[in-house]
N, C-alpha and C positions, 0 to 999 in steps of 0.2 A: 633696825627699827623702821617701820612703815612711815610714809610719809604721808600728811592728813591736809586736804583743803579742805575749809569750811564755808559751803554757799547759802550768804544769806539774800530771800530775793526781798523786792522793795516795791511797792507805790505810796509815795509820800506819807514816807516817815520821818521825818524831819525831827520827831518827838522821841526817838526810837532808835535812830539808826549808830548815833555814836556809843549808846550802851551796847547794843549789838556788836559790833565790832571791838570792843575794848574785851567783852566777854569772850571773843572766838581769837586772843591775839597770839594762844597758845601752838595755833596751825600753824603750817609750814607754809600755807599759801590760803589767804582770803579771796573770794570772789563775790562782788556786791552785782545782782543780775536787777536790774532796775526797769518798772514797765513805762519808762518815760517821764518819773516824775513832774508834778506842777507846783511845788513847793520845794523846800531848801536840801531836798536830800540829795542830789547829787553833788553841790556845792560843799555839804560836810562832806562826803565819802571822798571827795577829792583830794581833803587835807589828809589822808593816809594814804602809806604806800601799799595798798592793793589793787587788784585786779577790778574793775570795774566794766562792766558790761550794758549798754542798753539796747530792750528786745521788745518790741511790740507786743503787750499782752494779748494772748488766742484765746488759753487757758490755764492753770493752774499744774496740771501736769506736764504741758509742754514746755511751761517756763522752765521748769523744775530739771527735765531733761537737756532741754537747749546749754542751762550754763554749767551740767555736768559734763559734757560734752566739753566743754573748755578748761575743764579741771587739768591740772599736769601731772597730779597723783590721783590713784586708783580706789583710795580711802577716801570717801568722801561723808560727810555728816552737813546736814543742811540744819539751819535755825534761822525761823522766821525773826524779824527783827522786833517784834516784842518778848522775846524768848531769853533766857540769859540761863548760861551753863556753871551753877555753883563749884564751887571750889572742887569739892567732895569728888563732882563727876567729873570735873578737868582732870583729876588727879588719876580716876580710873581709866581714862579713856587712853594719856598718855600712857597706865600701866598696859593694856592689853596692844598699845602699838610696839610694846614692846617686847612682844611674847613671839617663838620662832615661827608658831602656826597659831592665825586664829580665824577666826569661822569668816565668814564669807558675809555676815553682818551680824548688827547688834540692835536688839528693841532697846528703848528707852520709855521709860515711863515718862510724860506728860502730867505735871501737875498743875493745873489751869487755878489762878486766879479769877474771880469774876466779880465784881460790884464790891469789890472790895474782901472779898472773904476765898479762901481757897477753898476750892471743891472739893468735898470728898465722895458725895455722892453722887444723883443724879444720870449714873454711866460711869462716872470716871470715876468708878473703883477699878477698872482694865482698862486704863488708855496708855496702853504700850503702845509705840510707833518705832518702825523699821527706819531708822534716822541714818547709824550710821553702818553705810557699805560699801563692797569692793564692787565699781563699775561695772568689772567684767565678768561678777559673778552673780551680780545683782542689777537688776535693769526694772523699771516703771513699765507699767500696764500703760501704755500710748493710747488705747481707747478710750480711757477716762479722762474726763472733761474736769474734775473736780472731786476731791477728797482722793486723790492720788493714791497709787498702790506697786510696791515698789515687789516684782517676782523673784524669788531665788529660785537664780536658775542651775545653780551648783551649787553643792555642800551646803552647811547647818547653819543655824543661827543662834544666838543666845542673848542675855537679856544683862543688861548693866545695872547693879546695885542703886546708883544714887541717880536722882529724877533733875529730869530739865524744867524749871519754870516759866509758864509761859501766860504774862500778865494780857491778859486776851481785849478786857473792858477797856474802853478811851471813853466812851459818850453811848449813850441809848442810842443815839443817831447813827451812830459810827457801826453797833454792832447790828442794826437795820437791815442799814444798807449792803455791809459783809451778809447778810442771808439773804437779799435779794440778790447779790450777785451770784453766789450758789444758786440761788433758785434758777436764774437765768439760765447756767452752765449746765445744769440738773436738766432744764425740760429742753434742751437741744438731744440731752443724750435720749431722752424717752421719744423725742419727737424718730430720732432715725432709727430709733424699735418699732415703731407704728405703733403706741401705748394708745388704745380707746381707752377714752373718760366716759367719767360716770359716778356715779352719788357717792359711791365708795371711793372715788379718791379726795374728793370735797366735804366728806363730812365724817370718814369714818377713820379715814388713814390721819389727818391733823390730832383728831381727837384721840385716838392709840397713843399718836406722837407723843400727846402732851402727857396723858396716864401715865403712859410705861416711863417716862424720865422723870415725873412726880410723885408717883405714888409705887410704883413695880422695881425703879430701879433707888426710890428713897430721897429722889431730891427735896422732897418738905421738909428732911433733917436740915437743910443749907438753908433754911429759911427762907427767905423774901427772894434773896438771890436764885434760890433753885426754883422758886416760882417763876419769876421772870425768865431764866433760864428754857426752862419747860416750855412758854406760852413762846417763847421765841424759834424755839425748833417746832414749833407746830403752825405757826405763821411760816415759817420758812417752807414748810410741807404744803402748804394752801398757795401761796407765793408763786411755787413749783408750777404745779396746777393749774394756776390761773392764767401763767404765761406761757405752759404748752397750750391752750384749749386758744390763747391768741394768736401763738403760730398758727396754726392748722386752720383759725380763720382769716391770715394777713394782715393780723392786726396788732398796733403795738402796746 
């Protein structure tokens, strides 16, 4: 049987982090990869016997890399710590660690909660994510700054029956500032493309944004939630925009 770490990373989660950890207790080895917390998350993660790591957040990918690189097995499956792994999928993941060959990773469906209501629409009728994989057969795209993307570089993939839940909403504030921080990450990667602006990225790309996840990909069925939903990846799209057009002028 394959032996499985499960890396969860952290900036104060204190609300978050011991459900996290109770959820992933089925691994052979936990590692909590923390971006310096300022609240009590290190202090719970302490009251358990795992691995704990602190790394100066760069970006999203890199953290992601950095504390797979300290994993002791090659199976690794990451879960952000508002994410919690139902029974259903504990039970399958152990089954497949214990098959003589298996693929080289596995998608997980992503079932996001948001304002209360799970998502059906909106996008997330395809939000499969390449969660759980073999290190050395499977490695992260290192150029991406944010929404990470993990490459198989060997052999197949396949996809696991029952979905990870991942309660995403805290506060309207909360989930803000999480697309401001993308945005940030986002217009570093366009600034070192040399991306010139221009009307179409300020007035045509947010407004696509908000369509295509309200009305093209059906989020009005999610009501109120997939409104907000929508109006917030398109803020997050303008967000982007506004803070490459301030690099390029020196300004913060």
């Amino acid at each position: 049987m394959e032996k499985l770490t499960i890396i969860i990373p952290t900036f104060n989660e204190e609300d978050f982090i011991e459900g996290a950890i109770e959820t992933a207790s089925f691994a052979d080895e936990i590692i909590v990869i923390d971006s310096y917390s300022t609240d009590k998350t290190s202090e719970l993660v302490k009251k358990y016997n795992i691995v704990f790591i602190q790394h100066k957040f760069e970006n999203f990918s890199n953290q992601r890399y950095f504390a797979a690189k300290h994993a002791t097995n090659d199976m690794i499956l990451f879960v952000d710590a508002d994410e919690r792994i139902p029974i259903l999928l504990k039970e399958e993941i152990l089954s497949v660690l214990k098959k003589d060959k298996i693929n080289s990773g596995y998608e997980i469906f992503i079932s996001v909660f948001f304002m209360g209501r799970r998502m059906k629409y909106g996008g997330f009728q395809n939000n499969w994510k390449l969660r759980l994989f073999n290190r050395k057969l499977c490695w992260y795209d290192e150029t991406l700054l944010v929404h990470e993307k993990i490459i198989v570089k060997e052999g197949k993939t396949g996809r696991l029956k029952h979905p990870m839940e991942h309660y995403t909403f805290r506060s309207w504030n909360h989930y803000i500032k999480k697309k401001q921080l993308y945005a940030e990450l986002q217009s570093q990667e366009l600034y070192k493309k040399d991306i010139r602006l221009n009307a179409f990225h300020f007035v045509i790309k947010p407004s696509y944004r908000f369509f295509y996840h309200y009305i093209f990909r059906g989020g009005i069925f999610d009501g109120f939630p997939g409104f907000a939903w929508a109006f917030g990846n398109a803020f997050g799209v303008t967000t982007r925009y506004i803070k490459l057009w301030l690099i390029r002028h020196n300004m913060k």
